[in-house]
C-alpha positions as CSV (number, residue, x, y, z in Angstrom):
1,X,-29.7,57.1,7.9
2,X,-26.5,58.1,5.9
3,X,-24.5,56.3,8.6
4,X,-26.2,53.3,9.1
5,X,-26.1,52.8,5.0
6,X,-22.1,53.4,5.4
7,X,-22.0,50.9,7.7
8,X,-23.8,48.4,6.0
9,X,-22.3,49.1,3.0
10,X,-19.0,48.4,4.9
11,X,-19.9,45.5,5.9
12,X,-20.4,43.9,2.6
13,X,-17.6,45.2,1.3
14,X,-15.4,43.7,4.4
15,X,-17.9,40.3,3.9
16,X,-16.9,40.1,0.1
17,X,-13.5,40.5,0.7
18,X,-13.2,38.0,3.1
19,X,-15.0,35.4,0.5
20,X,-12.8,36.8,-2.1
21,X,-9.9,36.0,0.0
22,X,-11.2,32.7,0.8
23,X,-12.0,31.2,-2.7
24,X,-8.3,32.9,-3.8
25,X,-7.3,31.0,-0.9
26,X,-8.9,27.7,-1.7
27,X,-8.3,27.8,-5.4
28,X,-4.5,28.2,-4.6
29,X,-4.7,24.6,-2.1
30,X,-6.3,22.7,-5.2
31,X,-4.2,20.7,-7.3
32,X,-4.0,21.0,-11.1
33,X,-3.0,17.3,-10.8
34,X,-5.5,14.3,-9.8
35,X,-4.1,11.4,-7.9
36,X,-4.1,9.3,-10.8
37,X,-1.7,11.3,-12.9
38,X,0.5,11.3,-9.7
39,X,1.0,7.5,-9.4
40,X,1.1,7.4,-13.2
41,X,3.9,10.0,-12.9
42,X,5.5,7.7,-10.0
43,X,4.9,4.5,-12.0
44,X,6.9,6.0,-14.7
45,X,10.2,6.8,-12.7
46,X,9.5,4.7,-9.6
47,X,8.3,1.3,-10.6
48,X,6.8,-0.7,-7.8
49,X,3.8,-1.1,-5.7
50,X,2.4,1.2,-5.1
51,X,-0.4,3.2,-1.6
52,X,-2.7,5.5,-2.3
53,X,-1.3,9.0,-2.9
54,X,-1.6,11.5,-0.1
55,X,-2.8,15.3,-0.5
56,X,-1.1,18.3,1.7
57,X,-0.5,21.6,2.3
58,X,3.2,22.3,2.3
59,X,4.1,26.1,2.6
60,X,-0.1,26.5,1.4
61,X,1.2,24.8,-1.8
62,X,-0.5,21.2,-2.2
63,X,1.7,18.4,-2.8
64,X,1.7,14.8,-3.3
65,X,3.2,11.9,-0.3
66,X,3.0,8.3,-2.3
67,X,4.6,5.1,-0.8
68,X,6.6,3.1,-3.6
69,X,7.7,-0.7,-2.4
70,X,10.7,-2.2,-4.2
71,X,12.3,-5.1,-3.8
72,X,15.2,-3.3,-2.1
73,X,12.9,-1.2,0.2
74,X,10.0,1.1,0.7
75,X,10.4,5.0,-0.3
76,X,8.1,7.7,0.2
77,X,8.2,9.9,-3.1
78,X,6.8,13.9,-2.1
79,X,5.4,15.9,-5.5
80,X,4.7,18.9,-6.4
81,X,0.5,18.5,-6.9
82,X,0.5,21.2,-9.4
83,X,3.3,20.1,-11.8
84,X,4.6,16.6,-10.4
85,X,7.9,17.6,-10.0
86,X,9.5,15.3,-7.4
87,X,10.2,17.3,-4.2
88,X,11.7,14.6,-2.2
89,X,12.4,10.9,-1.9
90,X,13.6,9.2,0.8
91,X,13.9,5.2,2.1
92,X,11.9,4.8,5.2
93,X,13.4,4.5,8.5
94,X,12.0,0.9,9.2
95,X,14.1,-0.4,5.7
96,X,17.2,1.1,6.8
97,X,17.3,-0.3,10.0
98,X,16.5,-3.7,8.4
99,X,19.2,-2.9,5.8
100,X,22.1,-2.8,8.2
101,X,24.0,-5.3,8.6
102,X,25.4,-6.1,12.4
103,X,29.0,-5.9,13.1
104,X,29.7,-9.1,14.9
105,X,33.4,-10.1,15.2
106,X,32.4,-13.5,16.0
107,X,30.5,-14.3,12.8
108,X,33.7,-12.4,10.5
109,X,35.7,-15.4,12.7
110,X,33.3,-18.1,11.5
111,X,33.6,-16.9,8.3
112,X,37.1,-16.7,8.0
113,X,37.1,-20.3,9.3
114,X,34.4,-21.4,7.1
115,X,36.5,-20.2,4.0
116,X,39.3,-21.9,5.2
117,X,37.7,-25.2,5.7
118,X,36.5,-24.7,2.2
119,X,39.7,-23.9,1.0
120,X,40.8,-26.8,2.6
121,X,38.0,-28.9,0.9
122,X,38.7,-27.6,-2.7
123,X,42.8,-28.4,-2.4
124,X,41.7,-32.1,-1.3
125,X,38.8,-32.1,-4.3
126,X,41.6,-31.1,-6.5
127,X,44.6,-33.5,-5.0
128,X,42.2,-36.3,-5.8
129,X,41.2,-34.9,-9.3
130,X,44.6,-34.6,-10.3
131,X,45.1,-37.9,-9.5
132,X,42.0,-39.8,-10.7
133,X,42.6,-37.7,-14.0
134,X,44.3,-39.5,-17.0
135,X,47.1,-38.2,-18.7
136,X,47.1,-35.9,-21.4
137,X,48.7,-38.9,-23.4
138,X,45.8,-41.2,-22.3
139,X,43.0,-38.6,-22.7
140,X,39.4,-40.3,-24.0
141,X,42.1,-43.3,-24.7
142,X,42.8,-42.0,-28.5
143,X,44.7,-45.0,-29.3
144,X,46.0,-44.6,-32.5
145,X,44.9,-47.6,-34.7
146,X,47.6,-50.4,-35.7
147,X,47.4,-49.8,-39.1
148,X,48.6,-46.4,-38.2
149,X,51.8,-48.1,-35.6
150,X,52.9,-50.2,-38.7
151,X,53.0,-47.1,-41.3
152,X,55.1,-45.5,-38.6
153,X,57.4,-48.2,-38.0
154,X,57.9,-49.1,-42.0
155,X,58.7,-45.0,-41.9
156,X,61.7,-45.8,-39.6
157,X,62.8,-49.5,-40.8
158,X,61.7,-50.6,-44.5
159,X,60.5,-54.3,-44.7
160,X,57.6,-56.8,-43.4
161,X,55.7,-56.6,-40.3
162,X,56.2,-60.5,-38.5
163,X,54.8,-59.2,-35.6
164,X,52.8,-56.7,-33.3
165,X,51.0,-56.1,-30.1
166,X,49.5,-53.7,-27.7
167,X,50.8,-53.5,-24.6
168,X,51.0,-51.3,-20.9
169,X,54.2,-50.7,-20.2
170,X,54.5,-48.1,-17.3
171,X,50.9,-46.6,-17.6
172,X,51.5,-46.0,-20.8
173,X,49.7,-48.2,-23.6
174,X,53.0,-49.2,-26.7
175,X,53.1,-50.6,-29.4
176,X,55.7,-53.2,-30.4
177,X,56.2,-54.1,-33.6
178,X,58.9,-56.6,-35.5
179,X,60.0,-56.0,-39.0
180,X,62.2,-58.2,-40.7
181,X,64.3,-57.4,-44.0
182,X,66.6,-60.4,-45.3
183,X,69.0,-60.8,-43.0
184,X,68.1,-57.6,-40.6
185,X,65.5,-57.5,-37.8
186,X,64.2,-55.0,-36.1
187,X,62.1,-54.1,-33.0
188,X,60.0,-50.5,-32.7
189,X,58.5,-49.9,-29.6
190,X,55.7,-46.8,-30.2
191,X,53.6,-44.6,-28.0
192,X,50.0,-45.8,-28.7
193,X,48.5,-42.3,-27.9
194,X,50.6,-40.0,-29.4
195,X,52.7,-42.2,-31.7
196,X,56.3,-41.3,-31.0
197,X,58.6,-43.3,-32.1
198,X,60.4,-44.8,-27.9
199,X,63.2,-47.1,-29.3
200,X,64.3,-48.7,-32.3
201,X,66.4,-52.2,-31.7
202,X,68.2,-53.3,-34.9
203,X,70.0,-57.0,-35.6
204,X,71.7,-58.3,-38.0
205,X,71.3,-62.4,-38.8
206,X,74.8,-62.4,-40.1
207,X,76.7,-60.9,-37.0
């Protein structure tokens, strides 16, 4: 009778054990963190679209697998389910390989061609730009006015203005203007654009 109570006694003892073991066990596997604190812990230092977060055992610690899509890639993001401590982050294998670029020597020689034709193209837009474009002289045609030629020309020959006109002389747009004084004539030829002062011609009606 003694025995057979030992034994039973033994038994639960060894049974309670076993389901103390178990819930210890099963408590540990549980995560202090739910899935939606995980991806809002994700969203916070990952930002992108992201799966549904996936619950392991790693080492009979729980952790955390999410999938994060960027515009660069996809990365899987591993957390710690207790504390959210990122574990690991790597790109997946399929991005990479779609990330690398292939190492053709033909395309580098198109390439190099290509820029050369375009080189080619810009030296021929800017050939005919140079030459379509005006002047500086000429620029937006700032002509200065003739009111503005004759108090130029009275600066370099006192007397009266008997004549002036605009004209092209070599590209360039002049101003010639005649002043007479008594006896003395004179001729001032001025640059319309920037008004210098090209030539002054003098005479003398008594010579």
């Amino acid at each position: 009778m003694n025995k057979r109570t030992l034994l039973i006694g033994a038994v639960v003892i060894l049974v309670v054990s076993l389901f103390f073991i178990y819930r210890t066990g099963a408590s540990s596997s549980e995560p202090k963190l739910s899935q939606e604190e995980i991806k809002q812990l994700v969203k916070e230092q990952y930002p992108g679209t992201q799966n549904e977060p996936d619950l392991q055992l790693k080492d009979g610690e729980p952790v955390y697998q999410i999938e994060v899509r960027q515009e660069n890639g996809s990365y899987k993001v591993v957390l710690d389910g207790n504390t959210g401590k990122v574990l690991d982050i790597y790109q997946k294998e399929a991005e990479k390989a779609e990330n690398v670029e292939p190492d053709d020597n033909n395309d580098t020689t198109t390439d190099e061609d290509t820029n050369t034709d375009n080189n080619q193209d810009n030296n021929d837009d800017t050939d005919k730009a140079d030459k379509d474009e005006p002047s500086s002289e000429q620029g937006n045609n700032a002509i200065i006015s003739s009111e503005e030629a004759k108090e130029i020309a009275l600066n370099q020959f006192s007397g009266t203005v008997s004549e002036l006109e605009l004209d092209e002389d070599d590209g360039t747009m002049m101003y010639e203007i005649e002043i007479v004084d008594g006896n003395k004539e004179a001729t001032i030829e001025i640059n319309a654009y920037t008004g210098n002062v090209i030539v002054i011609e003098t005479e003398d009606d008594d010579d």
